[in-house]
C-alpha positions in Angstrom: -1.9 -71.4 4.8 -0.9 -70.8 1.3 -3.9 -69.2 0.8 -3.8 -66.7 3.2 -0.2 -66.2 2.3 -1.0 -65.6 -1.1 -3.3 -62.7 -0.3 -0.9 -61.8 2.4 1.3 -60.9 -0.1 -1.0 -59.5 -2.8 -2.5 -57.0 0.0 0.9 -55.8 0.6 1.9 -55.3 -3.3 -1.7 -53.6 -3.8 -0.3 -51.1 -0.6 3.0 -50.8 -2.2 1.7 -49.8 -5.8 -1.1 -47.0 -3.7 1.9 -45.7 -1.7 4.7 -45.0 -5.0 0.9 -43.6 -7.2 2.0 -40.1 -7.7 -0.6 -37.5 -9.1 1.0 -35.0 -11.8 -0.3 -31.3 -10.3 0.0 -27.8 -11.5 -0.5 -24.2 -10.5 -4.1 -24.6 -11.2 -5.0 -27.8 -9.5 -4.4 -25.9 -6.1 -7.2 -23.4 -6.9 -9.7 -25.6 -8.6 -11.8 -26.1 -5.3 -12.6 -22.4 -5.8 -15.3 -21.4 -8.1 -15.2 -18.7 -10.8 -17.1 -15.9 -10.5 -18.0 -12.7 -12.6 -17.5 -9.4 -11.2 -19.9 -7.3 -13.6 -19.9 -3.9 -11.4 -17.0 -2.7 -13.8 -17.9 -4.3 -16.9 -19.8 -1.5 -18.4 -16.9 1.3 -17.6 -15.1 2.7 -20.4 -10.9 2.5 -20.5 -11.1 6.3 -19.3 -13.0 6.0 -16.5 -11.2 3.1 -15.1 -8.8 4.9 -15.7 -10.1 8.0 -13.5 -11.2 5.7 -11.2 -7.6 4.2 -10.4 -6.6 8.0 -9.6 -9.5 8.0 -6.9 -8.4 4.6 -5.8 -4.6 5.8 -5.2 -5.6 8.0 -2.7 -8.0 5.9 -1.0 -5.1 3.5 -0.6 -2.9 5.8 0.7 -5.4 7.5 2.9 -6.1 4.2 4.4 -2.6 2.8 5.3 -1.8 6.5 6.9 0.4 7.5 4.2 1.1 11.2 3.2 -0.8 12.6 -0.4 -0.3 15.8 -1.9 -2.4 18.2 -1.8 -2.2 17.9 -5.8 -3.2 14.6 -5.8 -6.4 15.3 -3.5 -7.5 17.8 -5.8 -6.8 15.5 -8.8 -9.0 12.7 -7.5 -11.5 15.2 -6.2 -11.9 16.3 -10.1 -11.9 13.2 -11.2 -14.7 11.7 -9.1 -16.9 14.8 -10.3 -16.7 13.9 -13.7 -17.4 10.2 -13.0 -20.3 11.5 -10.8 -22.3 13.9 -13.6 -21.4 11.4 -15.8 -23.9 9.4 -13.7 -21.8 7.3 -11.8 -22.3 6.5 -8.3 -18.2 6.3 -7.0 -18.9 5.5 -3.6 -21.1 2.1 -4.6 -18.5 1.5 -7.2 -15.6 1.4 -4.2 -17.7 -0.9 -2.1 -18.2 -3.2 -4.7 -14.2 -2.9 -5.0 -13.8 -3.3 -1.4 -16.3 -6.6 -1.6 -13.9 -8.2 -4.5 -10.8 -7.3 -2.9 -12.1 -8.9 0.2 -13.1 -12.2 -1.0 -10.2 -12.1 -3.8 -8.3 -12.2 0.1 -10.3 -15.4 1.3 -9.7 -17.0 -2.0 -5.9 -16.4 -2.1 -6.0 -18.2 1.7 -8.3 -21.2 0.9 -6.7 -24.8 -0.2 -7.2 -27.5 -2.0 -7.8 -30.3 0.5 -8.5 -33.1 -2.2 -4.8 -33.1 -2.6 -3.9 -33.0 1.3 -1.5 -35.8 2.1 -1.1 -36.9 -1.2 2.0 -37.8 -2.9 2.5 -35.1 -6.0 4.7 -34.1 -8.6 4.9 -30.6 -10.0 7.1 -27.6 -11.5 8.1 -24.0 -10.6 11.3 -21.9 -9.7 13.0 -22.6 -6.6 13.5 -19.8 -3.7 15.8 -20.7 -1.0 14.7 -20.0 2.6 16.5 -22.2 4.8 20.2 -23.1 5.1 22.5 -25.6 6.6 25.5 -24.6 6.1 26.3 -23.6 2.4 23.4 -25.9 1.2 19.7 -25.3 1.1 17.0 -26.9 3.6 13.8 -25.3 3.2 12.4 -23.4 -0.3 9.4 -21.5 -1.7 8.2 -23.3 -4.8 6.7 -20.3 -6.7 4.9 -20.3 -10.3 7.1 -17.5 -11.8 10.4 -16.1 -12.1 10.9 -13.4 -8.8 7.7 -14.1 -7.0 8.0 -12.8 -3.0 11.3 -10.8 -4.4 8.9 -8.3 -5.8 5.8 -7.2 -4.1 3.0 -8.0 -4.1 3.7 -11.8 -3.6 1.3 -14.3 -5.1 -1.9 -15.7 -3.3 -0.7 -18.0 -0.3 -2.5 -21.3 -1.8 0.2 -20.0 -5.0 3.2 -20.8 -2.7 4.5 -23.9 -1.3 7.0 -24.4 1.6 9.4 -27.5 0.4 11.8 -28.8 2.8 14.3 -31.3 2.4 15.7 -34.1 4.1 18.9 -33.6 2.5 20.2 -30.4 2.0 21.5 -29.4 -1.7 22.8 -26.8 -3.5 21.1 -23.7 -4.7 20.9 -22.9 -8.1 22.7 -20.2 -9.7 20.0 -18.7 -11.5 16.5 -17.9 -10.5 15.2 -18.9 -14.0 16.1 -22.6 -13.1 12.8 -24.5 -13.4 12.3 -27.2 -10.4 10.4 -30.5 -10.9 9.9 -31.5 -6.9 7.9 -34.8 -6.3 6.9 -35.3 -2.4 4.0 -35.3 -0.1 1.8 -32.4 -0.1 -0.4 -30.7 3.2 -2.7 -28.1 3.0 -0.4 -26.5 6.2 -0.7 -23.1 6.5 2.3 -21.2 8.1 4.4 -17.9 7.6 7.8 -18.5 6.7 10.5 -15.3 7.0 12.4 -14.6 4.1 15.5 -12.8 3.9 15.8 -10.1 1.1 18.4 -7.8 0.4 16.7 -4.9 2.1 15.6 -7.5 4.7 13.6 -9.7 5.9 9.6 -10.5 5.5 7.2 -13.3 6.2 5.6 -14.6 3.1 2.2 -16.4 4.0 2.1 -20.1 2.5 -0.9 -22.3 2.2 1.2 -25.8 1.3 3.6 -27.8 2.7 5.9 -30.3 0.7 8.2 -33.2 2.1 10.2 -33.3 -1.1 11.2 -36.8 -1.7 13.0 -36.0 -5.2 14.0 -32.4 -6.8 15.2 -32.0 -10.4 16.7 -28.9 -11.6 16.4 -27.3 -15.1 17.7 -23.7 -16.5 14.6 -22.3 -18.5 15.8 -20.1 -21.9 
């Protein structure tokens, strides 16, 4: 009986010290399931043709959400992709391959780290309240820098994580205040609405954190 008391109890400690392990994450570690890769279409361009190239590129962008361009700014890009052209570029390949990158740069930005799914973690970044009870704050963005989903574009939605608290707390004053949050993390992917001052807009997050502890901390 004492025996199987014994490691009774030493099963249980073993469980207790697993459950309070708590691994020390940053910005990186949820991205490091994705492997670099070299985009080399570009890398023999000079400054000035990327340059002439991003003139091209603004009107493709606009052309392709519907939005209005001037007649000026056809012409311009017109010009500029015959230089690039009897300079012996082919602009056309060039834009697929951009389409290619953006396009998997998009699958990247969505994919999550599932090594740390369900695990309990600890990690910094600036707090961004999106929930409220009351005065106090429910639900945050974690982000990795100062203004992130203020300004657009927002970051990558495996560079956000949705926190929410058990027990509501105050905001911080400023949004250079640096937040250590310790809690367990999912690979959850959901689209949280945040309100702005010109409204509101759903920010596409790939993690989830029940925060068990948050620690505030003005950065200079």
């Amino acid at each position: 009986m004492k025996s199987f008391i014994a490691v009774l109890l030493l099963s249980l400690a073993t469980s207790l010290s697993a459950a309070t392990d708590i691994r020390q994450i940053s910005w990186e570690t949820l991205t490091a399931h994705i492997p670099e890769q070299s985009d080399s279409s570009f890398d023999s361009l000079t400054d000035e043709q990327m340059d002439r190239l991003w003139v091209i590129a603004q009107v493709v962008d606009y052309q392709a959400a519907g939005e209005e361009i001037t007649t000026e700014e056809l012409e311009n890009a017109n010009i500029e992709r015959q230089i690039l052209t009897q300079e012996g570029l082919d602009v056309d390949a060039l834009f697929e391959a951009r389409q290619k990158i953006m396009e998997r740069l998009t699958r990247e930005g969505e994919s999550t780290n599932s090594e740390i799914h369900n695990q309990l973690v600890e990690m910094q970044g600036f707090f961004l309240p999106l929930e409220f009870s009351g005065q106090k704050v429910s639900e945050f963005l974690l982000v990795p820098y100062v203004g992130a989903c203020i300004h657009e574009p927002p970051p990558p939605a495996n560079q956000i994580i949705h926190g929410k608290l058990d027990q509501p707390i105050d905001a911080p004053q400023s949004l250079y205040t640096i937040v250590t949050v310790t809690g367990r993390m999912s690979t959850e992917a959901t689209k949280p609405e945040l309100s702005l001052i010109d409204g509101a807009s759903q920010v596409s997050v790939g993690y989830q954190l029940a925060v068990d502890n948050i620690q505030f901390e003005v950065s200079h």
